[in-house]
C-alpha positions, 0 to 999 in steps of 0.5 A: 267578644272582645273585652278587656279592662276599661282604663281610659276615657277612650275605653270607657267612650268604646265600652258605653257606645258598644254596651248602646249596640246590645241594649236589646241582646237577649240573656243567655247568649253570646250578646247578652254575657257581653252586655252583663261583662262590659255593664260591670267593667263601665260600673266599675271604672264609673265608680271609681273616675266619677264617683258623685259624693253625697249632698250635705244634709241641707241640699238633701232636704232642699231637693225633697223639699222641692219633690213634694212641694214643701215649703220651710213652714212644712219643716217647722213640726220637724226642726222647730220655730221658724227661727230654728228652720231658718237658721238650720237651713241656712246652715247657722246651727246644725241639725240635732240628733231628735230633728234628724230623725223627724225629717228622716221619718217624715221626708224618707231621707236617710239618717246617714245623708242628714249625719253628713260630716261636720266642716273642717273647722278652722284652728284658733291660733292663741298666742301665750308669750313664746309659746301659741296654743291652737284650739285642739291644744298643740303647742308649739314655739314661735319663730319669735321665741 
């Protein structure tokens, strides 16, 4: 058994073909630690070289929409009118804390996924003589004043 850290592509690639080789090893043996040892060290660098982030709450409920077959007319008994499920799905208005808990009840989506983490919203630049103001309330001078 020849393990060491998995820092590059190529070690991942070797770590995965020979992890393919003791699929079958039998806990308890020489074989199967090497399994266990190089399934971890994979997960480990996989974690952290491919990490895959988490859907925004409406792909979250698109793709459970799609498992079970639902339509947005099945979304109204949980986000509201149909003009509500439109403009929640096509990310017009956010979701509400009591929708977020019907469609986490209803569909089985976690509340942490439907939360999800709200858009970088852009700063409004107001302008007041010399001086600009953006919309968190810094001021600052401008290059005219």
């Amino acid at each position: 058994m020849r393990i060491h850290p998995i820092r590059t592509e190529a070690d991942h690639d070797a770590a995965v073909a020979r992890i393919a080789e003791l699929i079958g090893a039998k806990p308890d043996t020489a074989e199967g630690e090497e399994l266990d040892i190089l399934a971890i060290l994979v997960d480990a660098y996989e974690a952290k070289h491919h990490a895959i982030d988490a859907p925004d709450p409406i792909t979250a409920i698109q793709f459970r929409m799609e498992q079970q077959g639902l339509t947005r007319k099945n979304l109204e008994p949980l986000i509201g009118s149909r003009a509500r499920v439109s403009e929640v799905m096509t990310r017009q208005r956010p979701l509400t804390l009591a929708m977020i808990r019907r469609v986490r009840d209803k569909l089985g989506i976690s509340a942490d996924l439907l939360v999800g983490h709200p858009e970088k919203k852009r700063r409004k630049r107001v302008h007041l003589g010399k001086f600009e103001r953006d919309s968190i309330g810094s001021k600052r001078q401008t290059a005219a004043g």
